[in-house]
C-alpha positions in Angstrom: 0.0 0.0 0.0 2.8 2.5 0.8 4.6 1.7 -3.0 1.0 2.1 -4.3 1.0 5.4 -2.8 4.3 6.9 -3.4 3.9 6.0 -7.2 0.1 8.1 -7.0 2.4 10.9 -5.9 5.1 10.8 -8.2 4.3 10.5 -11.9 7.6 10.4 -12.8 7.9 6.8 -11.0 4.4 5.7 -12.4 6.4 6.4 -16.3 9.0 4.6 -14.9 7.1 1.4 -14.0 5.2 1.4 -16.6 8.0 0.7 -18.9 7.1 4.2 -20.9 10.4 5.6 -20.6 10.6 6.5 -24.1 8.0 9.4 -23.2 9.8 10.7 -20.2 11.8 13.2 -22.0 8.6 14.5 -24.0 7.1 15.0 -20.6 9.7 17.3 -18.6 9.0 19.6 -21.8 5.5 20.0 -21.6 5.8 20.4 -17.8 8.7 23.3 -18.3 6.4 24.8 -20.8 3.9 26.1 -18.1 6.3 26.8 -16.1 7.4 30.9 -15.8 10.9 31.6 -17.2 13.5 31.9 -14.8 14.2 35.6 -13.4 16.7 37.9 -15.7 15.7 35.8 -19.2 13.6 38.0 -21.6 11.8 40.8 -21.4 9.3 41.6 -18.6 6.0 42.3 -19.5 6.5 46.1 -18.3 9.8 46.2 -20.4 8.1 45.3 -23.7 5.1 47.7 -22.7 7.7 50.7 -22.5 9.1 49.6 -26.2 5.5 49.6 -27.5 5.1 53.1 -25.9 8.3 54.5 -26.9 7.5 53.1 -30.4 3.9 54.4 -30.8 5.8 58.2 -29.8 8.2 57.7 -32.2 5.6 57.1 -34.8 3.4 59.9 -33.6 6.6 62.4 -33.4 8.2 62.1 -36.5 6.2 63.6 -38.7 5.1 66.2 -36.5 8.8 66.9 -35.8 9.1 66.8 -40.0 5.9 69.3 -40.1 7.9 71.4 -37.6 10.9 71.5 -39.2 9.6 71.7 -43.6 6.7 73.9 -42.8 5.9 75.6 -39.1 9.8 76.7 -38.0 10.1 78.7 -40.8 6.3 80.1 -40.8 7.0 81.6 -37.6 10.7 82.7 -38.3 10.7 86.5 -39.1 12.0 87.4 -42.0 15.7 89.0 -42.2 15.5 92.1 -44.4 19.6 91.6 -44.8 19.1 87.7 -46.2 16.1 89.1 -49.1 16.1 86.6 -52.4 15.7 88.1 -55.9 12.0 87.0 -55.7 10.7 87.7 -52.2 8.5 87.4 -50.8 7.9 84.2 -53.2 9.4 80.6 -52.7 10.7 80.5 -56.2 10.7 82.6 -59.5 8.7 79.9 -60.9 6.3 80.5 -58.0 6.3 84.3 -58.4 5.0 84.3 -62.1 2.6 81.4 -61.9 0.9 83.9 -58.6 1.2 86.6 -60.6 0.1 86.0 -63.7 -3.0 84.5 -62.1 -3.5 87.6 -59.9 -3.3 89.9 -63.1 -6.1 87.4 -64.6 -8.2 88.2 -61.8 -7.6 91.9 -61.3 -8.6 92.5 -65.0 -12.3 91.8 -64.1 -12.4 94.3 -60.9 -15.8 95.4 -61.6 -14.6 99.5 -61.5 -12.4 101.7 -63.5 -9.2 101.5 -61.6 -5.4 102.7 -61.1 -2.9 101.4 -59.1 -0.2 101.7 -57.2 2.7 100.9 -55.2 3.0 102.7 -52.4 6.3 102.5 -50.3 6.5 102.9 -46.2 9.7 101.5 -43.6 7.6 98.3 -43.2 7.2 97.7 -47.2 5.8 98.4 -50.5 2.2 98.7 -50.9 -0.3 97.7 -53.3 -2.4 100.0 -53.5 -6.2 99.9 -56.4 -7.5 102.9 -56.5 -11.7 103.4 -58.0 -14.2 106.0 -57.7 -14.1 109.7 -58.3 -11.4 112.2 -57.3 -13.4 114.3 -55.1 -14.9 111.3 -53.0 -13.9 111.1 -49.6 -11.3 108.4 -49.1 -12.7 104.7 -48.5 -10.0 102.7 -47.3 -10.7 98.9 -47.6 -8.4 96.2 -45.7 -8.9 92.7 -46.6 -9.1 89.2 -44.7 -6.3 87.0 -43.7 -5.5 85.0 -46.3 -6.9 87.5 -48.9 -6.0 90.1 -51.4 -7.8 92.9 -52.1 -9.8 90.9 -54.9 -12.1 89.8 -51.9 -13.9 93.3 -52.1 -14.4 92.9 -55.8 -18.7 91.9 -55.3 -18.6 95.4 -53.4 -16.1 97.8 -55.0 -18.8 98.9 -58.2 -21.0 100.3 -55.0 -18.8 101.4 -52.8 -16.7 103.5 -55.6 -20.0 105.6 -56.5 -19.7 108.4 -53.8 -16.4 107.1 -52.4 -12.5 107.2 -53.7 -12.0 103.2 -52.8 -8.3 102.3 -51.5 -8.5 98.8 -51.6 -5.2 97.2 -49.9 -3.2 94.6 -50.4 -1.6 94.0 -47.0 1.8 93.5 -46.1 2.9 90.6 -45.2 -0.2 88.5 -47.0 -0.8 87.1 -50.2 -1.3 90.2 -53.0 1.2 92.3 -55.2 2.8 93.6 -51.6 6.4 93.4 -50.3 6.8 93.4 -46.6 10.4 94.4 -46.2 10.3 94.1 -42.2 7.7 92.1 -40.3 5.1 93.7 -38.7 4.9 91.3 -35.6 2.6 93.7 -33.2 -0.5 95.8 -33.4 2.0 99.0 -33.0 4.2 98.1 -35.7 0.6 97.4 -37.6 -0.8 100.4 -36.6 2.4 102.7 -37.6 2.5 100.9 -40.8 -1.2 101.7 -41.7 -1.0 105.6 -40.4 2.7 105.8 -42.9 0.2 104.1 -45.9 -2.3 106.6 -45.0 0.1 109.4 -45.4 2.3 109.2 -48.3 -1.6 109.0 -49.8 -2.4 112.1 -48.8 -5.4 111.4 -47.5 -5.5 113.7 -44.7 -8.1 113.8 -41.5 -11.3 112.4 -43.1 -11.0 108.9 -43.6 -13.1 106.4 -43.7 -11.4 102.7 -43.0 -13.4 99.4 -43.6 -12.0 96.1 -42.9 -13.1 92.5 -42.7 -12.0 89.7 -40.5 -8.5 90.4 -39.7 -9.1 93.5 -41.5 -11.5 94.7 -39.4 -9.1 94.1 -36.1 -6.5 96.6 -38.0 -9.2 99.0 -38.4 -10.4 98.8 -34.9 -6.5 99.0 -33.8 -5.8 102.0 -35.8 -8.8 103.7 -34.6 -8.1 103.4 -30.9 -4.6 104.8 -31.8 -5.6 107.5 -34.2 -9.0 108.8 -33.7 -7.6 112.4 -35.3 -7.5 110.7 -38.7 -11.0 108.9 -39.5 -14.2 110.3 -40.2 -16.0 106.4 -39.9 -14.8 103.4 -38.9 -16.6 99.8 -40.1 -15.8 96.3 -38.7 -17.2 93.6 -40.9 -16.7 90.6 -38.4 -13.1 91.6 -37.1 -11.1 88.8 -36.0 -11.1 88.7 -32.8 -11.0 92.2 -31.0 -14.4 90.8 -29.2 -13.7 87.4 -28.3 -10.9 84.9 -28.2 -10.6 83.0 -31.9 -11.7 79.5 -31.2 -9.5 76.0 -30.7 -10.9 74.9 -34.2 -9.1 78.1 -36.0 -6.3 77.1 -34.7 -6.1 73.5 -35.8 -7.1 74.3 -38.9 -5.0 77.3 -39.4 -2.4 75.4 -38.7 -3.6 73.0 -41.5 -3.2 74.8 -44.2 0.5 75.1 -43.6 0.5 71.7 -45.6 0.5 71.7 -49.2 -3.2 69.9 -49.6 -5.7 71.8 -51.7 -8.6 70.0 -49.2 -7.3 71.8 -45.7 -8.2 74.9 -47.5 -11.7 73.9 -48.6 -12.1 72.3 -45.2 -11.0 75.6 -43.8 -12.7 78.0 -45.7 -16.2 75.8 -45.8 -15.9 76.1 -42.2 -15.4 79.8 -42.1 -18.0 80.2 -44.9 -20.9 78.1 -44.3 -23.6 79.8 -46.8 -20.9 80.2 -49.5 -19.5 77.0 -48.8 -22.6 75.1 -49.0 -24.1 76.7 -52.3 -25.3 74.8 -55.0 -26.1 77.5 -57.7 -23.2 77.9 -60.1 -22.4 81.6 -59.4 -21.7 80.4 -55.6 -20.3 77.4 -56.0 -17.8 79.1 -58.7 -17.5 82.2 -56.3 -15.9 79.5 -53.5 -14.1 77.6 -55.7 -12.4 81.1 -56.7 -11.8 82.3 -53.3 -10.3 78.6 -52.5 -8.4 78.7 -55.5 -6.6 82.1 -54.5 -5.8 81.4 -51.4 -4.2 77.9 -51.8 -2.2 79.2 -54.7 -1.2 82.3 -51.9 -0.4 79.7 -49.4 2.1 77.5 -51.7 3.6 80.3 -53.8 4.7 82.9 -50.6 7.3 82.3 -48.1 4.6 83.6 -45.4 5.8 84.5 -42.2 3.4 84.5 -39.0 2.7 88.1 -38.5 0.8 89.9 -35.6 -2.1 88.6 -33.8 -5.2 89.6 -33.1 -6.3 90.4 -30.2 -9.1 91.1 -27.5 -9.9 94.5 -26.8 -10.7 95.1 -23.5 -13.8 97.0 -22.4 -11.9 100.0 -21.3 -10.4 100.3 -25.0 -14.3 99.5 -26.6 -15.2 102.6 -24.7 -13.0 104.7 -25.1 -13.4 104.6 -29.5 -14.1 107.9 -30.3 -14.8 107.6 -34.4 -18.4 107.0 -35.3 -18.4 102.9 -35.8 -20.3 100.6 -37.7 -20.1 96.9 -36.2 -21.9 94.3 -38.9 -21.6 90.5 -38.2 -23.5 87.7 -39.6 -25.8 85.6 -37.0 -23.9 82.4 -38.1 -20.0 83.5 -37.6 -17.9 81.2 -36.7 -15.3 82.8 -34.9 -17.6 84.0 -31.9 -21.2 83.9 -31.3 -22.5 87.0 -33.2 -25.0 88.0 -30.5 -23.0 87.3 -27.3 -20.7 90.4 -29.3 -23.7 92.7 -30.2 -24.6 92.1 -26.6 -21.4 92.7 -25.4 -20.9 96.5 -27.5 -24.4 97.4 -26.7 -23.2 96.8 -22.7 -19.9 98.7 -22.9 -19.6 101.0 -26.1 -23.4 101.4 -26.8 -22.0 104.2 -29.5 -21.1 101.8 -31.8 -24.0 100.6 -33.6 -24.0 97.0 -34.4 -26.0 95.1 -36.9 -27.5 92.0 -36.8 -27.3 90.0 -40.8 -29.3 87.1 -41.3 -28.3 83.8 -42.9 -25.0 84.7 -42.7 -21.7 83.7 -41.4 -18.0 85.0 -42.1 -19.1 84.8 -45.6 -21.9 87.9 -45.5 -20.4 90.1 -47.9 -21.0 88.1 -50.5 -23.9 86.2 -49.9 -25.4 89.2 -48.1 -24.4 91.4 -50.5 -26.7 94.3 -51.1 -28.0 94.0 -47.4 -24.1 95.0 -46.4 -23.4 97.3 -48.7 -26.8 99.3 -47.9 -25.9 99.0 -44.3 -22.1 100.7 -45.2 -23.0 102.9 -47.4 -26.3 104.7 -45.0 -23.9 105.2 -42.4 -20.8 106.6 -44.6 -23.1 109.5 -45.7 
């Protein structure tokens, strides 16, 4: 009974007396198999979790390191007026005439007899299209981010009926302009437009428009140099009343890539009427503006320039020029009537309008509606 037992517990003897030795090797493999391996052989489980991680970074981080490096360094780099190439502020010659020659293409349909020129200040030289009659009282226009002066194009015939139109092309930007030193805050912004303002000539009785980022120059300016401006209009001025939101960002920093659909993306986002039109004048109207700007974005060697910025509610108040605030109910970069709400609280003096079924995009879409509201208050 005790052998009987002792061979129970020990498999290895029950192989044994059962002649089977031929198995007994087979057996101490299987049993090792299950067995954990000894301490110091192989990676621990924690150890190959870390290489996982570090790999998963690695393939995360490269190509925003190679993003960093191709596309955002130099973006935010200001330029060195000492290190200038024969074609700045292009990436190529071949890049300057393919921009240019489309440019030229689409300032030959400005909707308005026109001159222009090329006006020089310390920051740059200017491009500068001049419409209306002599004797009108100056209209200055200053475009978008992103845009030339061709943006104002649906407005200009209307505008340029009782007003001499200066429609800019902003340093710094896509347009026929040459930013010789970077204009990197609202001062050097603000200096720049007043030395624009006076090698034109045009004196105390200005009226400046601008839209988007535009607009935040004109709002700058006038909190700077109230002396100069008879009227001041903000079309939906970047910023200046709230913050710009996360998703400008991430896109904006999008289109630093060299894909045609960031753009779209961008500008269907910023342009939700326009974006979203299905007649052909609006659809070809987008693809135009899109067009433009992704040809802007590959051909220039843009640098980051200054940006906008919240005004505080002191600095609202304290606007003396008459102001016109207009803002589609469906912007995107702040809700439209949390800012109405917010002017009529703290600079009730400005009058602000309210457009309907519009977003960034009203000037076009709202068309007449805008330019009835601009031109009641400019007289």
């Amino acid at each position: 009974m005790a052998g009987e037992r002792e061979i129970a517990r020990s498999p290895h003897r029950k192989i044994a007396r059962s002649g089977d030795l031929m198995d007994y090797p087979f057996f101490l493999a299987a049993s090792s198999a299950n067995e954990p391996p000894p301490p110091g052989k192989g990676p621990s489980r924690w150890r190959r979790r870390a290489l996982w991680a570090l790999a998963l970074g690695a393939a995360v981080l490269s190509p925003l390191l190679l993003c960093w490096v191709v596309f955002l360094r130099p973006y935010l780099t200001p330029i060195d007026p000492a290190r200038l190439t024969a074609y700045h502020p292009f990436r190529s010659e071949e890049a300057r005439e393919r921009y240019l020659a489309h440019y030229d293409a689409v300032g030959r349909q400005w909707p308005a007899a026109s001159t222009t020129l090329l006006v020089p200040t310390s920051y740059g030289r200017t491009f500068v299209r001049v419409s209306g009659p002599a004797t009108g009282p100056p209209l200055v226009l200053l475009p978008g981010g992103g845009s030339s002066l061709h943006m104002w194009a649906p407005n200009v015939a209307a505008l340029s009926e009782h007003c001499r139109v200066y429609a800019v092309d902003r340093l710094g930007d896509i347009g026929r302009s040459t930013c010789l030193r970077p204009l990197r805050t609202n001062a050097e912004v603000v200096e720049n437009l007043d030395e624009l303002f006076t090698v034109l000539q045009l004196g105390t009785d200005i009226r400046l428009m601008g839209l988007s980022y535009g607009g935040w120059e004109a709002a700058e300016y006038a909190l700077v140099h109230p002396e100069r401006l008879a009227r001041v209009v903000l079309i939906a001025p970047a910023a200046t009343l709230f913050n710009l939101p996360p998703d400008f960002a991430w896109r904006g920093l999008l289109l630093l890539l060299p894909y045609r659909g960031f753009m779209e993306s961008m500008m269907r986002w910023s342009l939700p009427h326009l974006g979203t039109a299905t007649d052909p004048a609006g659809r070809k109207q987008f693809d135009s503006l899109v067009d433009e700007a992704y040809l802007g974005m590959r051909s220039f060697d843009l640098r980051q320039g200054a940006i906008p910025r919240v005004l505080s509610d002191e600095q609202l108040a304290s606007i003396q020029p008459p102001m016109l605030f207009i803002v589609g109910e469906d912007e995107t970069l702040y809700p439209a009537s949390d800012a109405v709400a917010r002017l009529a609280r703290i600079a009730p003096r400005v009058h602000a309008e309210l457009i309907r079924g519009a977003g960034h995009d009203l000037t076009w879409v709202k068309r007449a509606q805008v330019e009835a509201a601009v031109l009641t208050f400019l007289r």
